[in-house]
C-alpha positions as CSV (number, residue, x, y, z in Angstrom):
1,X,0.0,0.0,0.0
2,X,1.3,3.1,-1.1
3,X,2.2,5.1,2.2
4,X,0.2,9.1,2.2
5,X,2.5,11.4,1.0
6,X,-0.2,14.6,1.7
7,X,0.8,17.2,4.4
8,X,-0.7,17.2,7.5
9,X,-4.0,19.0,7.8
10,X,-4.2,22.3,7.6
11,X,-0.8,22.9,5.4
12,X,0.1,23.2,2.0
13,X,2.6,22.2,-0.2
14,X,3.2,24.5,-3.3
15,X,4.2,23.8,-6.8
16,X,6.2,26.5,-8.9
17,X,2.9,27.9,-10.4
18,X,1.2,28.8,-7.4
19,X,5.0,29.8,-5.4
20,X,5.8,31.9,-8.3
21,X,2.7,34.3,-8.3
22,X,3.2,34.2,-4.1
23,X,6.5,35.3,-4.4
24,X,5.8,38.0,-7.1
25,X,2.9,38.9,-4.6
26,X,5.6,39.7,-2.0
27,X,7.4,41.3,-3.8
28,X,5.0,44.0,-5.0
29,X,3.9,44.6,-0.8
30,X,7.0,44.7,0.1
31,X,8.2,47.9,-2.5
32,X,4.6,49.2,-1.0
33,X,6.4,48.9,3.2
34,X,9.5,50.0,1.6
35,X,8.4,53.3,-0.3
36,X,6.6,54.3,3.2
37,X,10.3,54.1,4.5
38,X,9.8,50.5,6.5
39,X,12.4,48.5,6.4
40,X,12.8,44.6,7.2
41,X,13.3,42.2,10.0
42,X,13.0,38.0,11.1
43,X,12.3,36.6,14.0
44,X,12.7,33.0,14.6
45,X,9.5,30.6,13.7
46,X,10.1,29.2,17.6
47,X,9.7,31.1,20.8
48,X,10.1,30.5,24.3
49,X,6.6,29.4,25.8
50,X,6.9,32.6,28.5
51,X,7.2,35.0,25.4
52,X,4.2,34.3,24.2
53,X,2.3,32.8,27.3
54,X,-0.1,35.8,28.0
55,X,-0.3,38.2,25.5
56,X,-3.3,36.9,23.1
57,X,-6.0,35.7,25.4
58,X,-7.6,32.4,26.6
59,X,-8.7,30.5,23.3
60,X,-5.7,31.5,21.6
61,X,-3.4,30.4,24.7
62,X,-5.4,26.9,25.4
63,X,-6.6,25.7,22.2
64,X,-4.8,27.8,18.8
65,X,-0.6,28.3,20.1
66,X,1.1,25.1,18.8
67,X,2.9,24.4,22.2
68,X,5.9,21.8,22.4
69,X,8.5,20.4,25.2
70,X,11.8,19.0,24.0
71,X,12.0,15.1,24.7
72,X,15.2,15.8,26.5
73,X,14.6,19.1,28.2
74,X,11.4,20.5,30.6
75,X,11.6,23.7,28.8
76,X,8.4,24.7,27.0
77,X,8.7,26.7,23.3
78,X,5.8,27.5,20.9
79,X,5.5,28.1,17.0
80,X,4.8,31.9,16.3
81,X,1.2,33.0,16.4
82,X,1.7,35.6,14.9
83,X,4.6,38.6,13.9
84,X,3.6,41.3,16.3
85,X,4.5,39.2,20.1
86,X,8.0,38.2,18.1
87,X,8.1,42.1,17.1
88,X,7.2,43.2,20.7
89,X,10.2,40.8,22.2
90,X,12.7,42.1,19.6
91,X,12.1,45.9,20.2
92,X,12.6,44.9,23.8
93,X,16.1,43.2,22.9
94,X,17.6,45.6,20.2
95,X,16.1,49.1,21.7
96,X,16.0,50.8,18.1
97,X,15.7,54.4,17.4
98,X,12.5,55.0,17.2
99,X,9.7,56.0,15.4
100,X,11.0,51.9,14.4
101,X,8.8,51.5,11.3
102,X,9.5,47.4,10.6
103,X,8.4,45.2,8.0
104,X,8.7,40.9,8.0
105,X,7.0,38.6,6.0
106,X,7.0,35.3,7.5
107,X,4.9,32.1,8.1
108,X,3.1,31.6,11.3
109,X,0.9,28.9,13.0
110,X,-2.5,28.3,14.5
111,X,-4.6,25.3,15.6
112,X,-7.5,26.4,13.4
113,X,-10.0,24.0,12.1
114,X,-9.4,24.0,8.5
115,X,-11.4,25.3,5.7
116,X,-11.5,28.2,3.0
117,X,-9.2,31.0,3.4
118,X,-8.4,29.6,7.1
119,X,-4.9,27.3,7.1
120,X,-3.0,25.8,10.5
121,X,0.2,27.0,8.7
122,X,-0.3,30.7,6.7
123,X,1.8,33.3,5.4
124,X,1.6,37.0,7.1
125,X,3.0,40.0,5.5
126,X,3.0,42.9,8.7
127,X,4.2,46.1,8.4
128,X,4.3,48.6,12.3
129,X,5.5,51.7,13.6
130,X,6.6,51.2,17.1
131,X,7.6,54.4,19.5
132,X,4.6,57.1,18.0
133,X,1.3,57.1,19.2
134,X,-0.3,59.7,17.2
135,X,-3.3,59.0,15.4
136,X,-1.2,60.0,11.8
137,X,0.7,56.6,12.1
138,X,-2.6,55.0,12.6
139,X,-3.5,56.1,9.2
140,X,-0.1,55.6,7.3
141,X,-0.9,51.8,8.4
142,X,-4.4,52.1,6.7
143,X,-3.0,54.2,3.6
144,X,-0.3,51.3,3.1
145,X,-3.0,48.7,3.5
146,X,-5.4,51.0,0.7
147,X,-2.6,51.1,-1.5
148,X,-2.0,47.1,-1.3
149,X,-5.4,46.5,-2.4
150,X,-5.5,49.4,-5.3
151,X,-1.8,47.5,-6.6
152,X,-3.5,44.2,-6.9
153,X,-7.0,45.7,-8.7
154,X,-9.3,44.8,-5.6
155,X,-12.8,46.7,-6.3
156,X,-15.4,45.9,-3.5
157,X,-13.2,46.5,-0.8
158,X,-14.3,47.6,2.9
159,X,-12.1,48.7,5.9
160,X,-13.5,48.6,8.6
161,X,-12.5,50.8,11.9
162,X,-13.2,50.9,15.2
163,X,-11.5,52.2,18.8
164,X,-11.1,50.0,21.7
165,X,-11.1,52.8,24.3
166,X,-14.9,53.2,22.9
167,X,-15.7,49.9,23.2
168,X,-14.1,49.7,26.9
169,X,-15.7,53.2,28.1
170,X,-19.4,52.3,26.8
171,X,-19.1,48.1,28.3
172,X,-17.4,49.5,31.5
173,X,-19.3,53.0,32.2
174,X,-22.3,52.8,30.4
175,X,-23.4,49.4,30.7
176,X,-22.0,48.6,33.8
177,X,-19.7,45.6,33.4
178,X,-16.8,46.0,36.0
179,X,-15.4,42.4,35.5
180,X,-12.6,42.8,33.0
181,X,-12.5,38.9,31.9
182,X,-16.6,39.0,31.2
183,X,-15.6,41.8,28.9
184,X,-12.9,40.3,27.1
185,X,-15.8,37.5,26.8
186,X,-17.9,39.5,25.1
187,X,-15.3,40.9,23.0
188,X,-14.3,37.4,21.5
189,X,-18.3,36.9,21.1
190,X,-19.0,40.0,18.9
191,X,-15.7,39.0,16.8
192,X,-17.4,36.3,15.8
193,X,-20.8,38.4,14.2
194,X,-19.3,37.8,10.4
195,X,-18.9,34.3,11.1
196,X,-21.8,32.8,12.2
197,X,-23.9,35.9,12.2
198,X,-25.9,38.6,15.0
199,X,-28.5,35.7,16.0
200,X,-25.8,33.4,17.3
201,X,-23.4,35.8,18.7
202,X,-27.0,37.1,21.1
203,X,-27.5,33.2,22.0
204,X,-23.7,33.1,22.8
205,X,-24.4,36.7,25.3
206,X,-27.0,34.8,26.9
207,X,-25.3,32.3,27.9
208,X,-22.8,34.8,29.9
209,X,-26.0,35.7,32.0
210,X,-26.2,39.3,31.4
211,X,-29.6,39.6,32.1
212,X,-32.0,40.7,29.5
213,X,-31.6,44.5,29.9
214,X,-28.0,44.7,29.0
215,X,-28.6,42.2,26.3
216,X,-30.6,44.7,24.5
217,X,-27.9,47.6,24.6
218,X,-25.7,45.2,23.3
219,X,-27.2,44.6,20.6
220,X,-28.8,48.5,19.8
221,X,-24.9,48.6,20.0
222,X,-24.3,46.5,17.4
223,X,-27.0,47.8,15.6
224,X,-25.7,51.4,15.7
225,X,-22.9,49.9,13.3
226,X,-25.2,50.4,10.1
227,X,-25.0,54.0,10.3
228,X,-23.1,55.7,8.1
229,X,-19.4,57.4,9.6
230,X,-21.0,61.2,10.6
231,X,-24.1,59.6,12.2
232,X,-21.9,57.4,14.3
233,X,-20.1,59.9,15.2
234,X,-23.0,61.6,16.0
235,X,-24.1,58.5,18.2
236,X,-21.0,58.7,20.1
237,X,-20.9,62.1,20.9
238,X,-24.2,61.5,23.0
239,X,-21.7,59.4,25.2
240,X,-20.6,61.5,28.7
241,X,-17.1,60.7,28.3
242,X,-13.5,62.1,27.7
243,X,-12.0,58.8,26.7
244,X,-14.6,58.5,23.7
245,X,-14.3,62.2,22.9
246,X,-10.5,61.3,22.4
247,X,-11.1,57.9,20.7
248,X,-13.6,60.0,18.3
249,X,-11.0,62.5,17.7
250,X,-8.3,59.9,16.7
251,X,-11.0,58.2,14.0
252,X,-11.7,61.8,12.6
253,X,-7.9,62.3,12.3
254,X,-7.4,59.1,10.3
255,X,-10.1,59.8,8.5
256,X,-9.2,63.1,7.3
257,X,-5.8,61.5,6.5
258,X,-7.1,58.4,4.7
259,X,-6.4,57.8,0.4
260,X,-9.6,56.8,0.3
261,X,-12.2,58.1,2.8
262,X,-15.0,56.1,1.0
263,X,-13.3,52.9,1.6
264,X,-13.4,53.1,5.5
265,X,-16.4,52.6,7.5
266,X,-16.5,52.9,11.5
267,X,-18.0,49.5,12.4
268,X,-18.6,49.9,16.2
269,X,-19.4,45.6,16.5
270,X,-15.5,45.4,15.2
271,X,-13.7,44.2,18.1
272,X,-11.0,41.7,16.7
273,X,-9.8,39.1,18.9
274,X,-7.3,39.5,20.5
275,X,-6.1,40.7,23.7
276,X,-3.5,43.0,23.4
277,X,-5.4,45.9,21.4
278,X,-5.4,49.3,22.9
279,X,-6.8,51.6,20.4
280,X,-7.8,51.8,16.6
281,X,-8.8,48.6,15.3
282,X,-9.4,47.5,11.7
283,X,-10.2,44.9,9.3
284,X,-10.1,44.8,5.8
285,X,-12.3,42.7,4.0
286,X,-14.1,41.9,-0.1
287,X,-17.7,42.3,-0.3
288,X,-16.8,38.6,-2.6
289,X,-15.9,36.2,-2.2
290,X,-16.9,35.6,1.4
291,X,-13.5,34.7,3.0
292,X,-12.9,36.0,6.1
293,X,-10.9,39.8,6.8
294,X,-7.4,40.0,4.2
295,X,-6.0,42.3,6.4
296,X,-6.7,43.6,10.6
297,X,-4.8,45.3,12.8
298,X,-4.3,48.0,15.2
299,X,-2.4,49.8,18.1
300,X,-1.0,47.7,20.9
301,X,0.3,50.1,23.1
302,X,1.0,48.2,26.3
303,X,2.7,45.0,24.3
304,X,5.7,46.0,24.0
305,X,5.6,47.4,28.1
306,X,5.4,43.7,29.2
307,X,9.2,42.4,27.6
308,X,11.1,46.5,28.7
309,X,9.2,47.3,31.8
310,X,8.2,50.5,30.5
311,X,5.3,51.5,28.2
312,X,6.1,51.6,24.1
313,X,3.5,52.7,22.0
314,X,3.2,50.7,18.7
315,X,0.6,50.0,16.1
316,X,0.4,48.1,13.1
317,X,-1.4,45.7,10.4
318,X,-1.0,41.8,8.9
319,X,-2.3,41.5,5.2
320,X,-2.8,37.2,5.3
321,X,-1.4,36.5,1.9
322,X,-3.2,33.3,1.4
323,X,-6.2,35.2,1.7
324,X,-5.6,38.1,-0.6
325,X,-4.7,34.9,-3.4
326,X,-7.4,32.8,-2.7
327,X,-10.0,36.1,-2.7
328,X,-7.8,37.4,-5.7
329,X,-7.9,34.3,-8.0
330,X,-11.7,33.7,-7.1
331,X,-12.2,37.5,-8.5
332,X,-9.9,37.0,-11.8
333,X,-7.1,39.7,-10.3
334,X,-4.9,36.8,-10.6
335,X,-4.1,34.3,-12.6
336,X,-1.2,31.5,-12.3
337,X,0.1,32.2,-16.0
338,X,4.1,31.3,-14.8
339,X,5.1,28.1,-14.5
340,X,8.5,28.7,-14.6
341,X,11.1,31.8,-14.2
342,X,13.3,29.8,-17.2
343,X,12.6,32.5,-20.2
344,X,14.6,30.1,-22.3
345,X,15.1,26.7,-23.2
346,X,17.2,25.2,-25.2
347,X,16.9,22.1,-27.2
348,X,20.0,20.0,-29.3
349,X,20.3,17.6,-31.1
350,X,22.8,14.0,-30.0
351,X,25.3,15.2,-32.6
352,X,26.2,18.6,-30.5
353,X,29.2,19.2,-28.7
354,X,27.7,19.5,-24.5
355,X,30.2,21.7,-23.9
356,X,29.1,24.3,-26.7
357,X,25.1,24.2,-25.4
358,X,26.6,25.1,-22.0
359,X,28.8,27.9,-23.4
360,X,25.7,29.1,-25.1
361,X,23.6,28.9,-21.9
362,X,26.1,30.5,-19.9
363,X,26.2,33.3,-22.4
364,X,22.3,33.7,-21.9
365,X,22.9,33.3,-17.7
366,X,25.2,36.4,-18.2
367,X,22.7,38.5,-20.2
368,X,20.4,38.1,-17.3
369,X,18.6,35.8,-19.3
370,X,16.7,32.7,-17.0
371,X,18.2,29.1,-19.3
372,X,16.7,25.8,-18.9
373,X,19.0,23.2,-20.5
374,X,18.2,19.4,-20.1
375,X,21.4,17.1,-19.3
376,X,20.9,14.7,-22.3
377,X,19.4,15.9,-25.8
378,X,15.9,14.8,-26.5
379,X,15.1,12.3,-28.8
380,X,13.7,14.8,-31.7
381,X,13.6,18.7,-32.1
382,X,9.5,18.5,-31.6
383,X,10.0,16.6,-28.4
384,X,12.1,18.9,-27.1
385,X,9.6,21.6,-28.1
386,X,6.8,20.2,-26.5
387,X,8.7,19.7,-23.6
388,X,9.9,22.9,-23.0
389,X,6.0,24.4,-24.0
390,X,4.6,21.8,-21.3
391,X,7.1,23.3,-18.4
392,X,5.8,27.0,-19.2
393,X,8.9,28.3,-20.9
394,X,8.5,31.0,-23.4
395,X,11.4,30.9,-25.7
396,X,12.8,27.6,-27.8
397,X,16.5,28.1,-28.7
398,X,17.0,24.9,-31.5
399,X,20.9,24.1,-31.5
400,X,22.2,21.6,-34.1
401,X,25.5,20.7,-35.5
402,X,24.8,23.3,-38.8
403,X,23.5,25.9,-36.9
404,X,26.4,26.1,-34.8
405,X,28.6,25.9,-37.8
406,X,26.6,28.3,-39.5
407,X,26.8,31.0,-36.4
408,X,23.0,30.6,-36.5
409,X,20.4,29.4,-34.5
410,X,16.6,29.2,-34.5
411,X,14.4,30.9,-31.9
412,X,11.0,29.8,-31.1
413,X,8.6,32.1,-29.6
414,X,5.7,29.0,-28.1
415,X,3.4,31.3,-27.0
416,X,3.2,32.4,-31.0
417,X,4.6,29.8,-32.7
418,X,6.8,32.3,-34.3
419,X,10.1,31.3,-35.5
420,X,13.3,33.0,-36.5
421,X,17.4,32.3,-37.2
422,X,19.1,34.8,-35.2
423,X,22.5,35.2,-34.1
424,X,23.6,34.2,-30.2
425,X,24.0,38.1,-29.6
426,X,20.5,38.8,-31.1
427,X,18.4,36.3,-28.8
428,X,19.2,39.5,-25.8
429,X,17.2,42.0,-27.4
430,X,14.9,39.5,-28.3
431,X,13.5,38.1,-25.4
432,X,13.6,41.1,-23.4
433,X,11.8,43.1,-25.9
């Protein structure tokens, strides 16, 4: 029985085709961090269990962190979560000059049960300012996410913002709820209003025993979400409180500063999962296909304050790559067209010197030009042809005994069938033009 050579659930394995259009992906976000002046970093895909024991929250602590012993050692490590925990450890270890504006792009794990757009191994390209906690770098982190989606051609396109200090002020003062852990409760609940929808995340409330009263402010709460931006705004401002009237004034800010002010919408049920959120919150999301948020974020600025003992602000945003491709193919933005980076390929006959086809590839190599050349000659000229057309590979260069005599060789465009004898020094302009 042949033994299952599949990955284990929840992880991928990637052929050229689909690697190729991920790493072209990267590349493109990663001019986008660097024209905003970020620059990169890595952290290691391990950490030590007490670096990232505390900082997400319950259900990401008990059930999601992939946690591990070493056979031959009690100490405890765990795979990354996520970028920002790693990020918040290294600040604490390097002490750069700050504003510190980082990017990395790096895998990271999760115990999540699998299904579309959702992976227990994913790819997260994050980009943060550490050390500045005006509202301006809140909205440089939104501007770079905008122009991430206008690069790629994404249409229907939604960020959604919210404030955490509003969300803390109106559960604590207004509605009463001094326990801190019954509010992080309800917080995880109304994170899950997209996924399984307002009617399930009220059964969910219930069963915190609210009561009935505070049950129905929650959800006139939610509700008020629907509103456009100025009558939220509005909404809030009917709220007693300074830590609102700041929150408001941070929103307004990154509003004002914001590419495209159409694409952002205050969503007051937007509460995002996780624990260590401080301010401005976001998610980015496609009105189709229905896949989950391609980008969230925020400010975090007590994180960092756990690892140097004394308080950093910091905020930034993840764009979850698998995502964006998965939601990008589905819409026709992308398309795996490369199967190969070899722009050349060359095909001889038995009767050619090796040595020469390698001269001639190396020539190629040195022009910059990608040369895919097979270690034994094919049996025919159209084998090799349909060989070299079946791996993806653009350009044909035929080498036989008289050609090389000649000085002249014949190039094969397979994408038009076109064929020509040019000179070695000719194919350059040629396949670059």
């Amino acid at each position: 029985m042949r033994e299952d050579v599949s990955p284990p659930k929840g992880f991928r394995d990637f052929p050229p085709e689909d690697e190729i259009l991920k790493k072209e992906i990267f590349s493109r976000i990663e001019k986008i961090f660097q024209r905003y002046g970020f620059d990169p970093i890595e952290t290691p895909m391990v950490e030590k269990w007490e670096t990232l024991a505390g900082k997400y929250g319950e259900e990401a602590e008990n059930r999601l962190i992939w946690r591990f012993k070493l056979p031959y050692s009690e100490k405890e490590f765990g795979l990354r979560y996520d970028l920002t925990v790693p990020l918040a450890r290294f600040v604490a270890r390097f002490n750069p000059r700050f504003p510190f504006k980082r990017y990395q792009i790096g895998r990271v794990f999760r115990y999540e049960d699998p299904q579309k757009g959702r992976y227990r191994e994913f790819w997260q390209c994050d980009v943060d300012i550490v050390g500045e906690s005006s509202p301006l770098a809140d909205a440089e982190i939104l501007n770079i996410v905008i122009d991430v989606f206008e690069e790629f051609g994404f249409k229907n396109y939604t960020i959604k913002v919210n404030d955490r200090r509003i969300l803390r002020e109106i559960f604590e003062k207004f509605l009463g709820i001094s326990d801190y852990s019954t509010i992080l409760k309800i917080y995880r609940i109304i994170d899950k209003l997209d996924k399984i929808g307002k009617e399930k995340v009220l059964l969910l409330l219930k069963e915190l025993n609210l009561g009935e009263k505070l049950l129905k402010q929650i959800e006139s709460f939610i509700d008020a979400s629907k509103l456009s931006n100025e009558e939220i705004f509005r909404y809030l401002e009917s709220f007693d409180s300074s830590e609102i009237k700041v929150a408001i004034e941070s929103l307004k800010t990154i509003l004002e500063f914001s590419k495209k002010k159409d694409r952002i919408k205050i969503d007051l049920s937007l509460v995002r999962g996780l624990d260590y959120y401080t301010g401005m919150i976001y998610e980015a999301v496609v009105e189709e296909p229905k896949i989950g948020s391609l980008s969230g974020g925020g400010r975090y600025d007590n994180l960092i304050g756990i690892f140097t003992g004394n308080k950093i602000p910091a905020v930034g945003g993840s764009i979850g790559v698998e995502r964006l491709i998965d939601a990008g193919l589905e819409l026709g933005i992308f398309k795996k067209e490369k199967k190969t980076y070899s722009k050349v390929g060359i095909v001889y006959t038995k009767d050619v010197d090796v040595k020469r086809v390698w001269e001639i590839a190396d020539y190629l190599r040195n022009k910059g030009i990608n040369t895919f050349v097979p270690f034994e000659s094919y049996s025919g000229i159209l084998d090799g042809v349909k060989d070299l057309d079946k791996r993806g590979v653009q350009f044909a260069l035929i080498v036989g005994k008289k050609e090389i005599e000649e000085g002249k060789l014949t190039l094969q465009n397979l994408l038009t069938r076109e064929r020509q004898v040019v000179k070695l020094e000719e194919i350059d302009k040629i396949v670059k033009g």
